[in-house]
PyMOL commands that place a pseudoatom at each C-alpha (Angstrom):
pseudoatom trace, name=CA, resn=UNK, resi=1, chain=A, elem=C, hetatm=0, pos=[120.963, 106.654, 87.498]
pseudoatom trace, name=CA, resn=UNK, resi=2, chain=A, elem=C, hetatm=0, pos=[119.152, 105.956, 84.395]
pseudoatom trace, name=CA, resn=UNK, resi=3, chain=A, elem=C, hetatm=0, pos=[115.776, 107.537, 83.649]
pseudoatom trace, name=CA, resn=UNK, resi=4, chain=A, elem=C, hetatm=0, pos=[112.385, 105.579, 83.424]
pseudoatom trace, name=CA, resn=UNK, resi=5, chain=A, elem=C, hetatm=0, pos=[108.750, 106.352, 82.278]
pseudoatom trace, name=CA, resn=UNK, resi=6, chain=A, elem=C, hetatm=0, pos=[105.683, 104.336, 82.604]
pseudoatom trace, name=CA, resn=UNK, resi=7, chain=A, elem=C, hetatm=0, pos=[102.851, 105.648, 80.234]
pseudoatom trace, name=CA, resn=UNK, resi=8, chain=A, elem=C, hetatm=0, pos=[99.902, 103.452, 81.128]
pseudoatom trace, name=CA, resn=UNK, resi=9, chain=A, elem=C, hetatm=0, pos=[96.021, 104.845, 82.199]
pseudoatom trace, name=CA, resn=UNK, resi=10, chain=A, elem=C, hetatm=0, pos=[95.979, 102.349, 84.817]
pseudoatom trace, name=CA, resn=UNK, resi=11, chain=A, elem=C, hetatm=0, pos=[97.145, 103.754, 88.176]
pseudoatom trace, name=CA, resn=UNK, resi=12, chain=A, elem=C, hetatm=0, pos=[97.894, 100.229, 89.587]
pseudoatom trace, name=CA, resn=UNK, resi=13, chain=A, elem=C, hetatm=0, pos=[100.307, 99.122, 86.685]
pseudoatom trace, name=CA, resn=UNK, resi=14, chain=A, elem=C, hetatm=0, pos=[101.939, 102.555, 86.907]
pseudoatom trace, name=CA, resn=UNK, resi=15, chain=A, elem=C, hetatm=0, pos=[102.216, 101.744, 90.706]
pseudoatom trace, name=CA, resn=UNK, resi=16, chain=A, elem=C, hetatm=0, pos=[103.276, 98.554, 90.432]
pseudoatom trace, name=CA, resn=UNK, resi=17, chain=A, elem=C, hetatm=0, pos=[105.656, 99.273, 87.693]
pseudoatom trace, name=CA, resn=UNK, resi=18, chain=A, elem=C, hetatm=0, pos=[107.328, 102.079, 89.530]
pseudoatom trace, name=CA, resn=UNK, resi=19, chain=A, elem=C, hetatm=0, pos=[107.601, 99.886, 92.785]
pseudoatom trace, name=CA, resn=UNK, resi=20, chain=A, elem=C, hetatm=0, pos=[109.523, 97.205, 90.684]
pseudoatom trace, name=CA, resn=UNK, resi=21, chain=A, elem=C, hetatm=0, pos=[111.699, 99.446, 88.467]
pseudoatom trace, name=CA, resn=UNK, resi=22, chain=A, elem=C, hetatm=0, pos=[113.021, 101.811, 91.153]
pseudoatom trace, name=CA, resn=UNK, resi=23, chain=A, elem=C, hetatm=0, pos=[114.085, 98.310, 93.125]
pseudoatom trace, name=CA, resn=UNK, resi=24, chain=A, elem=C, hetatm=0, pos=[116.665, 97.818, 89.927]
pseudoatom trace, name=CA, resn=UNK, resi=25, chain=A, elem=C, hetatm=0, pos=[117.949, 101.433, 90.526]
pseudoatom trace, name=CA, resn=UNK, resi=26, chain=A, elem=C, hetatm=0, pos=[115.979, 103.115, 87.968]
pseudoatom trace, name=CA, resn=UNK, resi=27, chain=A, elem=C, hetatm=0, pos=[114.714, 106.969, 88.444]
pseudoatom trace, name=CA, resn=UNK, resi=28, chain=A, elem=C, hetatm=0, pos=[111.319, 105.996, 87.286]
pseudoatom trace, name=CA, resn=UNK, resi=29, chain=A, elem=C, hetatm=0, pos=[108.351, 108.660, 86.431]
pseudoatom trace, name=CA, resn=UNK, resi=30, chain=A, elem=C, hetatm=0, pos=[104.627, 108.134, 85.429]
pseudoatom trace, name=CA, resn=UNK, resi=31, chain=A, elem=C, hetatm=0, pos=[102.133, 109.669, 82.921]
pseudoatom trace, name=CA, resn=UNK, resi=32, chain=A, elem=C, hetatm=0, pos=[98.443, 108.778, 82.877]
pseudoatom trace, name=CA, resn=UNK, resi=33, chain=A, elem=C, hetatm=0, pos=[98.585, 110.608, 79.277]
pseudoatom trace, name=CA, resn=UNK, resi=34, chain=A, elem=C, hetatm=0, pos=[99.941, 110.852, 76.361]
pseudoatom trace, name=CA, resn=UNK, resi=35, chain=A, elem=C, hetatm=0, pos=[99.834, 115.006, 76.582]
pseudoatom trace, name=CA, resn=UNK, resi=36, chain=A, elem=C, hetatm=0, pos=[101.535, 114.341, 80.623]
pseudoatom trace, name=CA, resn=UNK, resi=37, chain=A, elem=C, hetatm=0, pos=[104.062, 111.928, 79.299]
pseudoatom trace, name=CA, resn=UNK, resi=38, chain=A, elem=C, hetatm=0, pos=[104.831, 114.292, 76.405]
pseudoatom trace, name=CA, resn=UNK, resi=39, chain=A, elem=C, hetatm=0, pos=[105.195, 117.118, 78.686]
pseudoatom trace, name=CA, resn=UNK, resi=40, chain=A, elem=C, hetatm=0, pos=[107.484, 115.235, 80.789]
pseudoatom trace, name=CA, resn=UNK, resi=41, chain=A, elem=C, hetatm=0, pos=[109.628, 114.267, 78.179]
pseudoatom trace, name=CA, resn=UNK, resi=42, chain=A, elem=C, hetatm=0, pos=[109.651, 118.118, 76.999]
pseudoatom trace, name=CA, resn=UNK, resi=43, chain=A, elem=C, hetatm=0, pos=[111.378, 118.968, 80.336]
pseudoatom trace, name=CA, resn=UNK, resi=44, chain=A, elem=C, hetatm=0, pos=[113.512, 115.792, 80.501]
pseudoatom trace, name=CA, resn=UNK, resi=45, chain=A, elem=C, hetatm=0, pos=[113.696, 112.611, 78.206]
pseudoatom trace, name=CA, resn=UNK, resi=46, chain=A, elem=C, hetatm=0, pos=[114.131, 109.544, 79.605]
pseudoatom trace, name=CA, resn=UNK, resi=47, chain=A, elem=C, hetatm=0, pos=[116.442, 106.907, 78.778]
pseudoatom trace, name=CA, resn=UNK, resi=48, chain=A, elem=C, hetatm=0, pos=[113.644, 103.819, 78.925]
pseudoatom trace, name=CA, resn=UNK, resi=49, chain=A, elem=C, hetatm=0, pos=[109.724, 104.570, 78.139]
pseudoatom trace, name=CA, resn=UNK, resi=50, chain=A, elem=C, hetatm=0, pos=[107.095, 101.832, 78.438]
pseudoatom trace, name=CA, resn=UNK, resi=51, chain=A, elem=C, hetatm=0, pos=[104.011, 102.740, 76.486]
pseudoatom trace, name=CA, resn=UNK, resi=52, chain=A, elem=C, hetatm=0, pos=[100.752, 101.006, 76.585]
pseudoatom trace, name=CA, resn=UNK, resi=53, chain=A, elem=C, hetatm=0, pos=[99.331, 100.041, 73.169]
pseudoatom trace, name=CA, resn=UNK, resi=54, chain=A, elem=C, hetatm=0, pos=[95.947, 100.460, 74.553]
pseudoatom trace, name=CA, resn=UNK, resi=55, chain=A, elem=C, hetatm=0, pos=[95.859, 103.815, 75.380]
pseudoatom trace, name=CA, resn=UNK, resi=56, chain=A, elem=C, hetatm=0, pos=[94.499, 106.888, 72.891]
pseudoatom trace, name=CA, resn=UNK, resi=57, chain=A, elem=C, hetatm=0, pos=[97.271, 108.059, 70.879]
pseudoatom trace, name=CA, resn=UNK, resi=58, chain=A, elem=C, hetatm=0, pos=[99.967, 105.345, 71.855]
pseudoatom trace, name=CA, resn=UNK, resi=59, chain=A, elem=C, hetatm=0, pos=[101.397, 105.229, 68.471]
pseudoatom trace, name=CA, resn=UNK, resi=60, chain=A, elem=C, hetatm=0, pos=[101.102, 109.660, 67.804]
pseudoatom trace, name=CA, resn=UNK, resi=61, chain=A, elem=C, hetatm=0, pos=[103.478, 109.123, 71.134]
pseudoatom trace, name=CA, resn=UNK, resi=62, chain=A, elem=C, hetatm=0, pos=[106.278, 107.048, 69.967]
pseudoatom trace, name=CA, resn=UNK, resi=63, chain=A, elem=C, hetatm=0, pos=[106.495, 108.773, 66.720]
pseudoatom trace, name=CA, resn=UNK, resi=64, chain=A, elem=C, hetatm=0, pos=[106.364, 111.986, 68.368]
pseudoatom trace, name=CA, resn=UNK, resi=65, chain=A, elem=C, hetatm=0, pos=[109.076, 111.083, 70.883]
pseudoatom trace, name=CA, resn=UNK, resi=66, chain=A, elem=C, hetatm=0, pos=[111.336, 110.089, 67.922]
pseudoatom trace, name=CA, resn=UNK, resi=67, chain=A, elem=C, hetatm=0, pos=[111.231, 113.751, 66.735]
pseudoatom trace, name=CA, resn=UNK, resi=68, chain=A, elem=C, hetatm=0, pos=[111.703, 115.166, 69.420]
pseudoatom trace, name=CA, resn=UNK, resi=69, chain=A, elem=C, hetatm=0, pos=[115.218, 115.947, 70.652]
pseudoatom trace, name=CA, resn=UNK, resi=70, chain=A, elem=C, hetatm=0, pos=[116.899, 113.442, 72.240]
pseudoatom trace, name=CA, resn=UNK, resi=71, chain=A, elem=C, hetatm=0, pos=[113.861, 111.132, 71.105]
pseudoatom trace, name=CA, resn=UNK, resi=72, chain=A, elem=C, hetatm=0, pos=[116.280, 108.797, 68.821]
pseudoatom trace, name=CA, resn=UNK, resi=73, chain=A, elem=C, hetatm=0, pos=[118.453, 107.584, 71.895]
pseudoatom trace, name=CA, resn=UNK, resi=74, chain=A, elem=C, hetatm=0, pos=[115.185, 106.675, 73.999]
pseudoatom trace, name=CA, resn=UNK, resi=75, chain=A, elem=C, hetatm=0, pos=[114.483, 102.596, 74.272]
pseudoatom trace, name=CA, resn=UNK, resi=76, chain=A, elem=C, hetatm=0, pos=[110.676, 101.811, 73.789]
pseudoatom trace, name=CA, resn=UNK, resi=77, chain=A, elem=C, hetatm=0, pos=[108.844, 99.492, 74.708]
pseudoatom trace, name=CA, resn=UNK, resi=78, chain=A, elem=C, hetatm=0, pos=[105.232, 99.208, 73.476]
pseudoatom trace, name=CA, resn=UNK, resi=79, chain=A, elem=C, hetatm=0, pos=[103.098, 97.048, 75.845]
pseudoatom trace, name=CA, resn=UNK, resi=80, chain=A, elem=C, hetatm=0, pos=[100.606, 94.631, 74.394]
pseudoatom trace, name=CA, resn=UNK, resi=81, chain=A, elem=C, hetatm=0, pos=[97.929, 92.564, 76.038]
pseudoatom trace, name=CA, resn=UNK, resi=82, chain=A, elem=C, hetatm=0, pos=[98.454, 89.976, 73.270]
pseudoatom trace, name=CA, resn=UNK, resi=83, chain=A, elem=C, hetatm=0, pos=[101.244, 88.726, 70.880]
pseudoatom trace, name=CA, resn=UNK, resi=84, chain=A, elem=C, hetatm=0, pos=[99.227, 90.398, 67.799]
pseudoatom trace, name=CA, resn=UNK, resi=85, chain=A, elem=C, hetatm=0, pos=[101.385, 90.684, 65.069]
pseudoatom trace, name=CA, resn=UNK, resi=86, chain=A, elem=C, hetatm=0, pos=[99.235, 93.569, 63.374]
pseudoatom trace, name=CA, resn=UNK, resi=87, chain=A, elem=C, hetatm=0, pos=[99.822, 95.408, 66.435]
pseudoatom trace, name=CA, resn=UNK, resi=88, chain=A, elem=C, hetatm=0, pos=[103.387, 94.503, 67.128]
pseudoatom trace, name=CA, resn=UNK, resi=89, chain=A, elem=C, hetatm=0, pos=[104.198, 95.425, 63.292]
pseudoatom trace, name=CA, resn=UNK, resi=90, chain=A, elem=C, hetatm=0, pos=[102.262, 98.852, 64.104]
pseudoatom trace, name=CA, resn=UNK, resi=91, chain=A, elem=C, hetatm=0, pos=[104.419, 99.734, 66.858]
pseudoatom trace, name=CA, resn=UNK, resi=92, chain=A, elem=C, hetatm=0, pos=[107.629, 98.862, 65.207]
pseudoatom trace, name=CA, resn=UNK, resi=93, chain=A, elem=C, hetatm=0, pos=[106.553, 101.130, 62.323]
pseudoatom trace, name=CA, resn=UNK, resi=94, chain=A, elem=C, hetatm=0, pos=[106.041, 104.006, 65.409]
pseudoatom trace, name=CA, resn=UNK, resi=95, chain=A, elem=C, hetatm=0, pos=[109.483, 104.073, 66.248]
pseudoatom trace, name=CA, resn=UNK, resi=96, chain=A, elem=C, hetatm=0, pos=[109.029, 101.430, 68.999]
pseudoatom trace, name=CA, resn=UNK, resi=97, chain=A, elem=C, hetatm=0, pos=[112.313, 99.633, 70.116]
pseudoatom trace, name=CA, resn=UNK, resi=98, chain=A, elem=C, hetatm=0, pos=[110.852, 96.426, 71.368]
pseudoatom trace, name=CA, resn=UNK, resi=99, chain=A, elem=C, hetatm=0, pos=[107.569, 94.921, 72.732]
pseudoatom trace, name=CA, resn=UNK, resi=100, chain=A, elem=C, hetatm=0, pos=[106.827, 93.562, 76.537]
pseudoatom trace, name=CA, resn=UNK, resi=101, chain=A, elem=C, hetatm=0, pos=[103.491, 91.758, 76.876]
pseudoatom trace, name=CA, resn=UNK, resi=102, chain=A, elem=C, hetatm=0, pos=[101.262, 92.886, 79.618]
pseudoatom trace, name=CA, resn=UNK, resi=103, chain=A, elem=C, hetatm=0, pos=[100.591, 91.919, 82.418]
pseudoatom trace, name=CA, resn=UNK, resi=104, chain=A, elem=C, hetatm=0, pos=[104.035, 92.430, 83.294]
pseudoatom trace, name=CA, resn=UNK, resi=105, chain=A, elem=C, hetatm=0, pos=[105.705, 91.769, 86.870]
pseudoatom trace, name=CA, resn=UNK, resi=106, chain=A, elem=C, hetatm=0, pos=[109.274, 91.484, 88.833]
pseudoatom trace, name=CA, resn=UNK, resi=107, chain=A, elem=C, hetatm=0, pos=[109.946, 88.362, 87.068]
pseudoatom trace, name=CA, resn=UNK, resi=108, chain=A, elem=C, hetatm=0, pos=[109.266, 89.847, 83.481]
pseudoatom trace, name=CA, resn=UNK, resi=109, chain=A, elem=C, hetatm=0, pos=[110.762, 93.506, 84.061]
pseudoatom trace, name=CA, resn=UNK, resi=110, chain=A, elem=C, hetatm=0, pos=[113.901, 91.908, 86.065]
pseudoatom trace, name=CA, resn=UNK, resi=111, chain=A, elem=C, hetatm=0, pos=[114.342, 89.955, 83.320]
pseudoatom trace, name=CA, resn=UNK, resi=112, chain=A, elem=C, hetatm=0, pos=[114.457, 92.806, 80.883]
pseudoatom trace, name=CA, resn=UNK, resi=113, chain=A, elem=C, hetatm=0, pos=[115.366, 95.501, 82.510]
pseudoatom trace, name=CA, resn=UNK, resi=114, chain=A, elem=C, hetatm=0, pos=[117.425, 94.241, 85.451]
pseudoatom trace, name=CA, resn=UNK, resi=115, chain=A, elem=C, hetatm=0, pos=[120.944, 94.004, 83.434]
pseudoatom trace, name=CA, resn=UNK, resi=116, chain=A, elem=C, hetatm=0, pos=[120.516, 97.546, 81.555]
pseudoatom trace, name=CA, resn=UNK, resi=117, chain=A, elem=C, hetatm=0, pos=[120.552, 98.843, 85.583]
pseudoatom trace, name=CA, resn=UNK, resi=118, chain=A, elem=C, hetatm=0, pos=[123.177, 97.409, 86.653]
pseudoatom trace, name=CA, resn=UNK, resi=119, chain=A, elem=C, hetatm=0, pos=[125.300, 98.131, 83.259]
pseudoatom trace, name=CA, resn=UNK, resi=120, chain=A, elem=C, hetatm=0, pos=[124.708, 102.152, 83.689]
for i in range(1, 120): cmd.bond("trace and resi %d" % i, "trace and resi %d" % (i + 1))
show_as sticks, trace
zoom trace
């Protein structure tokens, strides 16, 4: 079973997130923080990592991640609100793999994630 992290402040996207993932057979784990998701990663790395862009540190994450070992294999995805290509450009430069936009919900994640699941 692959490995899953939401990073996100929100409680209800976490939730919500989890509840959707772990339907497409993903072992899927939460962090409210960059230092939790960090720590979490320290003890095991996951294989996919949502991060929101609009929480402190976002980008110190994904760069941080990528050092870390292990970090190089993990797929990113840095969440935006909004298709801002300053933003998008700054996560790329992180280390992120790919972008999702936020909200996201079955439909979106299904649609991204839902093959990768099924493939491990």
């Amino acid at each position: 079973m692959q490995r899953f992290m939401i990073t996100d402040a929100s409680d209800v996207v976490r939730k919500v997130g989890k509840r959707i993932l772990s339907e497409l057979d993903f072992l899927v784990s939460e962090a409210s923080n960059v230092s939790e998701a960090l720590s979490r990663c320290g003890t095991e790395m996951p294989d996919y990592l949502i991060v929101d862009s609009g929480m402190e540190g976002a980008l110190d994450l994904i760069s941080t991640i990528r050092t870390m070992e292990g970090g190089k294999e993990v797929k990113i995805y840095y969440c935006v609100v909004e298709a801002d290509l300053k933003k998008l450009m700054m996560g790329k430069r992180a280390g992120a793999t790919d972008f999702l936009l936020k909200p996201f919900d079955r439909k979106i994640l299904t649609a991204v994630f839902g093959n990768r699941a099924i493939a491990a």
